[in-house]
VEXDRENKE-862822 format. One record per residue (C-alpha): residue number from 1; z, y, x. Coordinates in Angstrom, 1 decimal. Example, Ala and Ser with C-alpha at 12.3 -4.5 7.8 and 13.67 -1.06 7.14 Angstrom:
2
<pt pos="1" c3="7.8" c2="-4.5" c1="12.3"/>
<pt pos="2" c3="7.1" c2="-1.1" c1="13.7"/>
# end
This chain:
127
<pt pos="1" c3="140.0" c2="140.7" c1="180.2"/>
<pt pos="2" c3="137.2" c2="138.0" c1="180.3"/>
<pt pos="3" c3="134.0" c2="138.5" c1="182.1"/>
<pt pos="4" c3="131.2" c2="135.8" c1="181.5"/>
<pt pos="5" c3="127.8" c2="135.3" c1="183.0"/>
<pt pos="6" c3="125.7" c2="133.0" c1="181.4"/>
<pt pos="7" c3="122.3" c2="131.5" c1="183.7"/>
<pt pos="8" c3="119.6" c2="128.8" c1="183.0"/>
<pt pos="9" c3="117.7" c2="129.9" c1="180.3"/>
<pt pos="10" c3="114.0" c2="130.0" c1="180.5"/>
<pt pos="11" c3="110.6" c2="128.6" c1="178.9"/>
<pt pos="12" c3="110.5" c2="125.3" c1="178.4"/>
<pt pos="13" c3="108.2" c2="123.1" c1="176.9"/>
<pt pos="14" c3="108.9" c2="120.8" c1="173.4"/>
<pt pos="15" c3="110.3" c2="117.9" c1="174.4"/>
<pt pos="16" c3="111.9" c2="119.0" c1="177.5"/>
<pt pos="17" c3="115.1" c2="119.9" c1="179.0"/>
<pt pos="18" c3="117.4" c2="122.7" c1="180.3"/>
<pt pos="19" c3="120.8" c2="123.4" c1="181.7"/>
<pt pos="20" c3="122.7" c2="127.0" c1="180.6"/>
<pt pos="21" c3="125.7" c2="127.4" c1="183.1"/>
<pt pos="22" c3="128.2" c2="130.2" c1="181.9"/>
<pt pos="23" c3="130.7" c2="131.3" c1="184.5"/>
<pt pos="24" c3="134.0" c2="132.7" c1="183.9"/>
<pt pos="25" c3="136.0" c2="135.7" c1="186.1"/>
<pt pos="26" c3="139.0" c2="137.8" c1="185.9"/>
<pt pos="27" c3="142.1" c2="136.4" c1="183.5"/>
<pt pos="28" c3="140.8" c2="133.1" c1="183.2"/>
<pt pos="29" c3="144.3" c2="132.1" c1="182.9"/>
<pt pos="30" c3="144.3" c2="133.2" c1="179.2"/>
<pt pos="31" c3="141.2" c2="130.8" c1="178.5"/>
<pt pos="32" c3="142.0" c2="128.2" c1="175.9"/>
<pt pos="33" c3="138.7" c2="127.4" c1="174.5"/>
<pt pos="34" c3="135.0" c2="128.1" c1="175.8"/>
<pt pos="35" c3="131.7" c2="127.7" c1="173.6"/>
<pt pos="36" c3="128.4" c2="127.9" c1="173.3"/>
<pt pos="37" c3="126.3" c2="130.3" c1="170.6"/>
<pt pos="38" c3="123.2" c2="131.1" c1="169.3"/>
<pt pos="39" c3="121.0" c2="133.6" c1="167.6"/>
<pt pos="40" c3="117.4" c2="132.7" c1="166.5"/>
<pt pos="41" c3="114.9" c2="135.7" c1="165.7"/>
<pt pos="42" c3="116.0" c2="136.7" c1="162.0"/>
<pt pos="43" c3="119.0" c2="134.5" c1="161.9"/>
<pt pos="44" c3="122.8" c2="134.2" c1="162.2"/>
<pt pos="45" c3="124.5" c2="133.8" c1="165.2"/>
<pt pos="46" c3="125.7" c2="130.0" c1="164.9"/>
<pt pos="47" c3="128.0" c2="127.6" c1="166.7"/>
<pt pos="48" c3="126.0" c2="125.4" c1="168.9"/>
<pt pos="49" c3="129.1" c2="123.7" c1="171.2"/>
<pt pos="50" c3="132.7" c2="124.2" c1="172.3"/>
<pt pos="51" c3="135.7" c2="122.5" c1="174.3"/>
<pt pos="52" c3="139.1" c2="122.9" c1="175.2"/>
<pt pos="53" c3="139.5" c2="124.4" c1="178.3"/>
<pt pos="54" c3="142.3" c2="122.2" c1="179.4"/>
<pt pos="55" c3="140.4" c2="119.3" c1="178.7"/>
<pt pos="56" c3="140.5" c2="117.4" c1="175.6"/>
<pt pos="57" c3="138.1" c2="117.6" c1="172.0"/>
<pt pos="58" c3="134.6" c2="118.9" c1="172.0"/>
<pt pos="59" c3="133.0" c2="120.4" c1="169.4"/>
<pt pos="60" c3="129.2" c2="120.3" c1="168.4"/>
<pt pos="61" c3="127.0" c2="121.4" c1="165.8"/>
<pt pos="62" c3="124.7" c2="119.1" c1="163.9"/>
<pt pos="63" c3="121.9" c2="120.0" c1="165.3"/>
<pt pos="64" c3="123.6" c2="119.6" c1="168.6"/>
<pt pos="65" c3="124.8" c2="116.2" c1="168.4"/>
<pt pos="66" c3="123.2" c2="113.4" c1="170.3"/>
<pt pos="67" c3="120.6" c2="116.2" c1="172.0"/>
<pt pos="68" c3="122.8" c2="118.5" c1="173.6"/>
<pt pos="69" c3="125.9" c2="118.1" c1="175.7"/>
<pt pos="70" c3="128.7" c2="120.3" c1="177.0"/>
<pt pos="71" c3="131.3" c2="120.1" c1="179.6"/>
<pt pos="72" c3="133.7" c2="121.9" c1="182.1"/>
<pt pos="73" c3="132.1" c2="121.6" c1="185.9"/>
<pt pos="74" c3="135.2" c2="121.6" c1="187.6"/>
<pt pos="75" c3="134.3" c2="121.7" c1="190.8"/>
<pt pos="76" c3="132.6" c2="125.4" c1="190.1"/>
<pt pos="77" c3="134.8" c2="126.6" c1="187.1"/>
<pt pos="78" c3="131.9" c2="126.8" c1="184.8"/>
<pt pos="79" c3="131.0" c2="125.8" c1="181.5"/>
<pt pos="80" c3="128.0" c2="123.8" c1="181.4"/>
<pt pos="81" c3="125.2" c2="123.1" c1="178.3"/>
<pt pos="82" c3="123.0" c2="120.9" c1="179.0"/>
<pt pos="83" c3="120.0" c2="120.7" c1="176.6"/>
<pt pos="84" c3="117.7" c2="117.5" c1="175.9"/>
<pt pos="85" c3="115.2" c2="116.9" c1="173.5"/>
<pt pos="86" c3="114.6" c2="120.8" c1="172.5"/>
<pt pos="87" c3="112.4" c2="121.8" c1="169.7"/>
<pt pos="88" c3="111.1" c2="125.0" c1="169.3"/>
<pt pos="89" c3="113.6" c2="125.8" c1="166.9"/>
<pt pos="90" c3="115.9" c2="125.7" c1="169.4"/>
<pt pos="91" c3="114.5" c2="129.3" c1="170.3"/>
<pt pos="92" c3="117.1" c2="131.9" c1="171.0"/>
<pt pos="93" c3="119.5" c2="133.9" c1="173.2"/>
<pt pos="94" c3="122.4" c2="131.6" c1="173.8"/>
<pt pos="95" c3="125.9" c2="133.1" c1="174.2"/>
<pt pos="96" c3="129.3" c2="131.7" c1="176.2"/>
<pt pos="97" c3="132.1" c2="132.8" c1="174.5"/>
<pt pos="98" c3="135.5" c2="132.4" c1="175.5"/>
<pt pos="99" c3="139.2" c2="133.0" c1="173.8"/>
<pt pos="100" c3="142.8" c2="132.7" c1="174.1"/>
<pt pos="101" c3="143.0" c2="132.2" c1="170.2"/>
<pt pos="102" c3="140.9" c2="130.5" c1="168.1"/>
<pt pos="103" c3="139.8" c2="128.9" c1="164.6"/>
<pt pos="104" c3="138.5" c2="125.4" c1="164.4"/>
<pt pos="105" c3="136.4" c2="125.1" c1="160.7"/>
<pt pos="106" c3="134.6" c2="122.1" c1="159.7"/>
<pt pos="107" c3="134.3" c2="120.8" c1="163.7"/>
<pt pos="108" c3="133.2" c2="123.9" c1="164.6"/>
<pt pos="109" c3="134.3" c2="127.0" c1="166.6"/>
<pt pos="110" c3="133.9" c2="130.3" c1="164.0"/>
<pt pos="111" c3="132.2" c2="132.9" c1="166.2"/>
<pt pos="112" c3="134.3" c2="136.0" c1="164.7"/>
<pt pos="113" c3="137.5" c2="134.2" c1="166.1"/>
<pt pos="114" c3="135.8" c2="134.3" c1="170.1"/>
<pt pos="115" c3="137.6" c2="136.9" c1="172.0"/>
<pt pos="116" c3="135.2" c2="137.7" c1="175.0"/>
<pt pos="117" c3="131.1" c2="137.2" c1="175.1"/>
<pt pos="118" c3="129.0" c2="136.6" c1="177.9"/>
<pt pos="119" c3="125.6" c2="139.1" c1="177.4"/>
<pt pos="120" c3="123.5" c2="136.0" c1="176.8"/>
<pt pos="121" c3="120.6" c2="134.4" c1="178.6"/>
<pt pos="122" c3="117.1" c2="133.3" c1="176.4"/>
<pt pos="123" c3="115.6" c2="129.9" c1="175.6"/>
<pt pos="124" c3="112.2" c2="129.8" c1="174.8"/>
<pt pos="125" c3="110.8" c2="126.0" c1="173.9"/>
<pt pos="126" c3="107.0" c2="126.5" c1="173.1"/>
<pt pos="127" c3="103.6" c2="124.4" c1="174.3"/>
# end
């Protein structure tokens, strides 16, 4: 098993910036991908961004691309999103996920293919 903590959610305002951190314990060793998730109020969960664990592609949304940016902190084992530019439809409980196995569709992670889920930590972008 998986356990994953997400932290750095918060309010922010438009325009401004914010750094999720999602850190992974027990069998890490089984960790071949890690990624990032959303759910707005009323919406689908959705892909926001992934990586290979190991090193090697990333993964973004289109919404995600050019604002947001993830990456493996080595130096604390933890998977980092950091968040520029936000919008208030950026609003929403954002999710680490992590999995041994997993499906790739259209540059994207597909959420039902993530193995273990962090409980989430909330975004809030609004003046």
């Amino acid at each position: 098993q998986v356990q994953l903590v997400e932290s750095g959610g918060g309010l922010v305002q438009p325009g401004g910036s914010l750094r999720l951190s999602c850190a992974p314990s027990g069998r890490t060793d089984n960790i071949n991908v890690m990624g990032w998730f959303r759910r707005a109020p009323g919406k689908e969960r959705e892909f926001v961004a992934g990586l290979i664990w190991s090193g090697g592609s990333i993964y973004y949304a289109n919404f995600a691309r050019g604002r947001f940016a993830t990456s493996r902190d080595n130096s604390k084992n933890t998977l980092v999103l950091q968040m520029d530019t936000l919008k208030p439809e950026d609003t929403a409980v954002y999710y680490c996920a992590a999995s041994q196995s997993f499906v790739v569709d259209g540059n994207q992670l597909v959420p039902d293919a993530m193995q273990y889920w962090g409980k989430g930590t909330l975004v809030t972008v609004s003046s």
